[in-house]
C-alpha positions in Angstrom: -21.5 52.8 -16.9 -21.2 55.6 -19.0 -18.1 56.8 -20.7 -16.8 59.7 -19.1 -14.8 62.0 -22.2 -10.8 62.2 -21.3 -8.6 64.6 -22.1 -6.7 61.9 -23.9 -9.6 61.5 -26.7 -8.2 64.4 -28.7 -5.1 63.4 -28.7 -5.4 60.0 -29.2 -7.8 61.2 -32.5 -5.1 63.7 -33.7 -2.7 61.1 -33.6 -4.2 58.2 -35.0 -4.7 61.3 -38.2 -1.1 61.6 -38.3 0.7 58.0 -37.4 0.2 54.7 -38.7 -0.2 53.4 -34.7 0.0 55.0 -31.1 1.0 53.7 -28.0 -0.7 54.8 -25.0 1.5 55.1 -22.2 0.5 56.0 -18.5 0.2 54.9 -15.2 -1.7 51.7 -14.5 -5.9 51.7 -13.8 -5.8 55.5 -15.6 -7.5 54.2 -18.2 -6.0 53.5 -21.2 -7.7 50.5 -22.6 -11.1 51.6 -22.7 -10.2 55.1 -24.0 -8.6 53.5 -26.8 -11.7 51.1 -27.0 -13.9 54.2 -28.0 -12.0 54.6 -31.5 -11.1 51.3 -32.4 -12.4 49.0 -35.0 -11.6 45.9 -33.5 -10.3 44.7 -30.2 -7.6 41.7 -29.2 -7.0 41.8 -25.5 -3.8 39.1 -25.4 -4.6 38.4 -21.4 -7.8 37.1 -22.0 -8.1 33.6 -19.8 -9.9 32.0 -22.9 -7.9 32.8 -25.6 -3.9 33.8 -24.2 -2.0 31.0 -25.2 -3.5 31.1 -28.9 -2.6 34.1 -29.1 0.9 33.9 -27.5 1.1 30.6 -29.8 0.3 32.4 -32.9 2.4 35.6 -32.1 5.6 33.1 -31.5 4.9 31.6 -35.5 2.9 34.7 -37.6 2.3 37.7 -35.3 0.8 39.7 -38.3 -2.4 37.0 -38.0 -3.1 38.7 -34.8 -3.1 42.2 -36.2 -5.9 41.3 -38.8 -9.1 43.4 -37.9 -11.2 46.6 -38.8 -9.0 49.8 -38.2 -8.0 51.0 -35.7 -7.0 47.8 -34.2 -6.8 47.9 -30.3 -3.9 45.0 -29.3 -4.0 45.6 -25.3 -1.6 44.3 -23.1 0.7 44.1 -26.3 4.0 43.8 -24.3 3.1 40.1 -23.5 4.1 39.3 -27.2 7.0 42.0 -27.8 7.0 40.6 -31.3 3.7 42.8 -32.4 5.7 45.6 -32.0 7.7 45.2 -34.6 5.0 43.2 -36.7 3.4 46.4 -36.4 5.6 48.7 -37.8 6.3 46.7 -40.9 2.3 46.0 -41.4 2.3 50.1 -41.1 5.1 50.3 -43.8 3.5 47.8 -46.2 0.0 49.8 -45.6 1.1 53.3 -46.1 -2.1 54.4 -44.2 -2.4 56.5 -40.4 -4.6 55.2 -37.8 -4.2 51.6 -38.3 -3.3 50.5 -34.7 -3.5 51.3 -30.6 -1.5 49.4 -28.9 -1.9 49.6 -24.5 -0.2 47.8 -21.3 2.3 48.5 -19.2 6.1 49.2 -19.7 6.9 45.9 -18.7 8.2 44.4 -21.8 11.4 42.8 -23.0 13.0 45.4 -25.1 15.7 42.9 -25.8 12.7 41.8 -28.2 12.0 44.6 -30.0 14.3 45.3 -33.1 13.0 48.5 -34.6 12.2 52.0 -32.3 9.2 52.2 -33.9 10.1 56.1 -34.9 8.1 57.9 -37.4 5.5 54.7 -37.7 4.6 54.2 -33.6 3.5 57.5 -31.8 4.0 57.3 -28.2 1.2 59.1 -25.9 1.4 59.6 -22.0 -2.2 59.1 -20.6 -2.6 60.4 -17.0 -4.7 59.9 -14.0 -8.6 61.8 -14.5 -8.7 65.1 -13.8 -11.4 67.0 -11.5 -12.9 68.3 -15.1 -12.8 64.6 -16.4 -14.7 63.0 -13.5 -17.2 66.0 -13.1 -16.1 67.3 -10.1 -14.6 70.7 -11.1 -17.5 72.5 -13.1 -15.1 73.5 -15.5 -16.5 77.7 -15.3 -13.0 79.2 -16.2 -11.0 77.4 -18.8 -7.0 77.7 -18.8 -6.9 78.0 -22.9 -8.9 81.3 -22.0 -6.3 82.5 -19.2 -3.5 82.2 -21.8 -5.3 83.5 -25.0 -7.0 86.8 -22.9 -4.6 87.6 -19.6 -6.5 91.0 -19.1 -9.6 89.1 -18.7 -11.9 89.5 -15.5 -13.5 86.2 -14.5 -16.2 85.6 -12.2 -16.9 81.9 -11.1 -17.7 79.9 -7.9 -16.5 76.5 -7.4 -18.8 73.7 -6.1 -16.0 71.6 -4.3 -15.3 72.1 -0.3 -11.4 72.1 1.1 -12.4 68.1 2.3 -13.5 67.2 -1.0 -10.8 68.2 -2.5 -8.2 66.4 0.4 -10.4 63.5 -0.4 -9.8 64.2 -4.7 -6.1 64.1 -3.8 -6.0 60.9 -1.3 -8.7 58.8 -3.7 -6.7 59.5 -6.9 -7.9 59.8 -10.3 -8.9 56.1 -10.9 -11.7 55.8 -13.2 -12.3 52.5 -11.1 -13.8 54.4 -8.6 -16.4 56.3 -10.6 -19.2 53.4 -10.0 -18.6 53.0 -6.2 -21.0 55.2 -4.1 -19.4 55.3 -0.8 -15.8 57.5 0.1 -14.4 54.0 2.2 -14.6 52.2 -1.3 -12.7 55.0 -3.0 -10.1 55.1 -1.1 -9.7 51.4 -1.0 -9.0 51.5 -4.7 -5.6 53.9 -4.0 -5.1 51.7 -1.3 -4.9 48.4 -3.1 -3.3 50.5 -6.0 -0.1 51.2 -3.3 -0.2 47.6 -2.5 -0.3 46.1 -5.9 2.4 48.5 -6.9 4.8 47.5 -3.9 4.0 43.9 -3.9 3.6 42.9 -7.7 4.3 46.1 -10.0 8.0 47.2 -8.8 9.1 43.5 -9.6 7.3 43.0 -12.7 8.0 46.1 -14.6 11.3 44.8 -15.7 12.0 41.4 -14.4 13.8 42.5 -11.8 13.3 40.8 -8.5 12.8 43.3 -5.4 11.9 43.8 -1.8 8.0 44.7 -1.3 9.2 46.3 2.3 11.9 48.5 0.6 9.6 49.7 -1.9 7.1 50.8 0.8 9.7 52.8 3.2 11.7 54.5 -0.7 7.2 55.6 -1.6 7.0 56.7 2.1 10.1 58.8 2.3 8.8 60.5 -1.2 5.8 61.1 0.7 7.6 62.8 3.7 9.8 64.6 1.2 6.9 65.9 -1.2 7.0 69.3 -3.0 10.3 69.4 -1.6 14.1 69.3 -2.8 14.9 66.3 -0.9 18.3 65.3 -2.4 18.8 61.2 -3.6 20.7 60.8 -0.6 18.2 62.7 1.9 15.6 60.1 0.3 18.4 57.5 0.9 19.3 58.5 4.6 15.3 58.4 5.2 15.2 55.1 4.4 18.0 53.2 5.9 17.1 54.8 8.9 15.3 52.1 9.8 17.4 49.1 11.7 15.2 46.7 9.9 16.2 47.7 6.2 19.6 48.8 4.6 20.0 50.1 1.3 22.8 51.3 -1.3 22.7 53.8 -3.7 22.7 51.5 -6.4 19.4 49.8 -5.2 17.5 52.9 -4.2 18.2 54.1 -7.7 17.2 51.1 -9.2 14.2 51.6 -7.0 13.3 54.8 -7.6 13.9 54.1 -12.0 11.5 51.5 -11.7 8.7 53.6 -9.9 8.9 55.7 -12.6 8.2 53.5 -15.4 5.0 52.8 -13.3 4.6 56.7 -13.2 4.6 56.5 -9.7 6.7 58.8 -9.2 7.9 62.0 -11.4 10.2 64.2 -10.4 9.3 67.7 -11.5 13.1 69.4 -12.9 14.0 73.4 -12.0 13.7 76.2 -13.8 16.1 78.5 -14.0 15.9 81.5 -15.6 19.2 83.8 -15.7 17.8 86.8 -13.1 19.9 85.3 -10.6 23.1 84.3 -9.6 23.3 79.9 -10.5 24.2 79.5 -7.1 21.1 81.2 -6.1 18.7 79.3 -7.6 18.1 76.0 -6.8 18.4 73.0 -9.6 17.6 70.3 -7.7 14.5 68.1 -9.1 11.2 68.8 -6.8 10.3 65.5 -5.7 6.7 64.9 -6.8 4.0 61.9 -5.5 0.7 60.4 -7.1 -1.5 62.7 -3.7 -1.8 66.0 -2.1 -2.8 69.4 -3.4 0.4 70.2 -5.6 0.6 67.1 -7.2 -3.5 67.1 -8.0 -2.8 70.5 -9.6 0.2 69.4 -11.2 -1.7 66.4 -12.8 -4.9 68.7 -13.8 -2.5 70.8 -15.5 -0.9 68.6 -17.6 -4.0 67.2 -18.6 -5.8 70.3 -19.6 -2.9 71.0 -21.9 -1.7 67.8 -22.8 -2.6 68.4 -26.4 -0.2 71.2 -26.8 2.7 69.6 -25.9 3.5 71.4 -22.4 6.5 71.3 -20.2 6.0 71.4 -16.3 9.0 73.1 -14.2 9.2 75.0 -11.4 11.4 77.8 -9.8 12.4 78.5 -6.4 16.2 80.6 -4.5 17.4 81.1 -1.7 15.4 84.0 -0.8 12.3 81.8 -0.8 11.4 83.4 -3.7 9.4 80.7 -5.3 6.8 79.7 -8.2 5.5 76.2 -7.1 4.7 75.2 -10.7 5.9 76.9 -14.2 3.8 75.8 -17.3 5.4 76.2 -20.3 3.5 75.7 -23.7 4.3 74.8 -27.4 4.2 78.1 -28.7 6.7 79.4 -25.9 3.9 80.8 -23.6 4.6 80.1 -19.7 3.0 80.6 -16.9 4.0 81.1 -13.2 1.8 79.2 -11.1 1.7 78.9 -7.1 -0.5 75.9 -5.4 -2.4 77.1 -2.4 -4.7 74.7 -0.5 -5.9 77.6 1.8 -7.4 81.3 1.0 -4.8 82.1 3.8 -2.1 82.1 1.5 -3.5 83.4 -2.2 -1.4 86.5 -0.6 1.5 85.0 -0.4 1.5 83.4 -3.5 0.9 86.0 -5.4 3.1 88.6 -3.9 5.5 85.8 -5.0 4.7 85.4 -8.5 4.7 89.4 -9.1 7.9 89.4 -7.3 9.8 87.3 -9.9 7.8 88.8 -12.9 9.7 91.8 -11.3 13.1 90.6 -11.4 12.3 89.1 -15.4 11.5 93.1 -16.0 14.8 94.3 -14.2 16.8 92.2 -15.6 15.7 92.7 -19.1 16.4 96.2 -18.7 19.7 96.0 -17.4 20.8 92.6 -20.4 19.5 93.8 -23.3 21.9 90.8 -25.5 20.3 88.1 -23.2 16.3 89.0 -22.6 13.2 86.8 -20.6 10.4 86.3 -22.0 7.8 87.4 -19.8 5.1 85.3 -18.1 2.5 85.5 -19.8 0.1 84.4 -17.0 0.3 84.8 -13.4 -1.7 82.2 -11.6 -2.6 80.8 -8.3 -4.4 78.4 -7.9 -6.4 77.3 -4.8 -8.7 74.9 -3.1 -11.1 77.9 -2.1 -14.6 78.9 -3.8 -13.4 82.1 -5.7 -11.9 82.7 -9.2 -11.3 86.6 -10.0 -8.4 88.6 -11.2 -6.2 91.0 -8.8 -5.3 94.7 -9.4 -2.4 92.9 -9.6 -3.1 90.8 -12.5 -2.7 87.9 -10.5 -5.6 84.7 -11.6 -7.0 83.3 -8.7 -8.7 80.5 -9.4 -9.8 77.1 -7.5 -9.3 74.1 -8.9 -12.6 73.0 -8.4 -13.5 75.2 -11.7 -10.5 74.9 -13.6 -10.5 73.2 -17.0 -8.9 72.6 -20.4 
């Protein structure tokens, strides 16, 4: 199968020109191991049925043996001998040269084995799930760099995905597993067995830590009931022990809930709260945030077509219902104030929203003079219609269907 390019391979590149090793970090199945296979020099896969106890046999006695190889050296699924991390920081030190290792796998490793942080030698990298531009579905005809750089733009562009593929985008995931598989059943059957693994094998294995596959399920499916929303920890908790067949303390649904993170399961998105309001106005609570649905596929696009710049996802919402369902700050200080709508319905809405709050920035720059908001520097909402163009307004609308880096 062909490679399909990743957002990732810039920033993988533009590390490995800077650090003497990255780690990629990211969900499971997001492809990690074979973007990293695409620049390395050599490859050592430490779960491979032929060869995994030499290789944990070797790392116990000389781990730099393992690390011998043409440059980059991939070492995937590294965290089964903890010990190559720091055998690869000292073989960096002794070097002196960038771009001599990759290392991939999941967070579950026994940080009791590691001795060194790794900082200034190991870069860390957070890969995510593909985009709609990374699997070919969004015809990428109106690039978000573009928005930012030229906000008095017009744009004219016509996306090629219906509403249901776009339902089905969010619900399938962005599994590069499913790329080769020609029918939708077989799609979805990947997120399925990808919810499974996670409550069965992954929430145990992530850090040792024995628990219940049935407890995981109802803590995922009250996140699910409570998406995009400001469900507090003990809403979430009050969902779950509903249920005569399960009780739960705080303790455990926070344990819970730390490990589905680490699996990237789960990431909360945190407020923002700019000072044009009263703080008992705006709400602070995290948004609670899920792998599906049409906010979180926009969330995940976003932070993948700017993943190279360092961005920062928030969002802002009061008591008014004054809201801005995602707000995209950038490295250079640039934000944007972006709303999520699935329907044309509601482009309205949204955007008589996100002129409403540039508003109050204005106003209350006028009346603080010691204590000024930057501006937004984009208004944007985006949508699971057909139509990108820019309002009188100055409002972007813009499906995500032909949105890009």
């Amino acid at each position: 199968m062909d490679y399909y390019k990743r957002m990732a391979d810039i920033q993988l590149e533009e590390r490995l020109n800077a650090f003497g090793a990255v780690l990629i970090e990211g969900p499971k199945w997001c492809g990690k191991t074979t973007t990293a296979e695409q620049l390395a020099g050599s490859v050592i896969k430490l779960q491979s049925p032929d060869m995994r106890e030499q290789y944990l046999t070797t790392a116990a006695s000389k781990p730099s043996l393992l690390l011998q190889g043409a440059t980059p050296r991939l070492i995937d699924e590294w965290q089964d001998a903890p010990v190559i991390w720091d055998a690869v920081r000292t073989l960096v030190d002794e070097r002196g040269l960038e771009g001599q290792f990759i290392l991939t796998g999941s967070n579950a490793v026994d940080k009791s084995k590691i001795h060194h942080s790794g900082n200034g030698r190991i870069s860390k990298m957070e890969m995510l799930p593909m985009s709609l531009w990374e699997s070919r579905e969004s015809n990428g005809t109106v690039s978000l760099t573009e928005l930012f750089d030229n906000p008095q733009m017009d744009i004219a562009a016509v996306s090629d995905m219906q509403v249901e593929d776009i339902i089905f985008a969010a619900c399938r995931g962005g599994w590069p597993a499913t790329l080769r598989l020609k029918d939708e059943k077989s799609k979805l059957m990947v997120a399925k067995d990808y919810f499974r693994t996670v409550c069965k094998e992954d929430i145990s294995r992530i850090d040792g830590v024995r628990r219940d596959e049935k407890l995981t399920r109802m803590i995922l499916r009250s996140y699910a009931r409570n998406i995009s929303t400001l469900a507090k920890k003990t809403t979430l908790l009050a969902d779950v022990s509903a249920s005569e067949e399960m009780t739960c303390s705080m303790d455990t649904f926070t344990s819970y809930v730390t490990a589905l993170e680490k699996l990237f399961v789960v990431q909360d998105v945190e407020a923002w709260c700019p000072a044009i309001r009263s703080k008992s106005v705006i709400r602070s609570t995290p948004k609670r945030t899920f792998c599906f649905l049409f906010e979180q596929l926009c969330i995940r696009d976003l932070k993948a077509y700017t993943s190279d710049i360092d961005s920062h996802i928030g969002y802002y919402r009061d008591k008014y219902g004054l809201e801005a369902d995602v707000v995209l700050h950038i490295n250079d200080g640039r934000y944007a104030l972006i709303e999520c709508k699935l329907g044309s319905s509601e482009i309205e809405e949204g955007a008589a929203h996100l002129c409403e709050l540039q508003r109050l920035i204005k106003e209350h720059n006028k009346t603080d003079l010691q204590t000024p908001i930057r501006e937004p520097d984009l208004l944007l909402v985006l949508t699971g219609g057909q139509y990108a163009y820019r309002r009188k307004d100055g409002v972007f609308v813009v499906p995500i269907g032909c949105l890009k880096n």
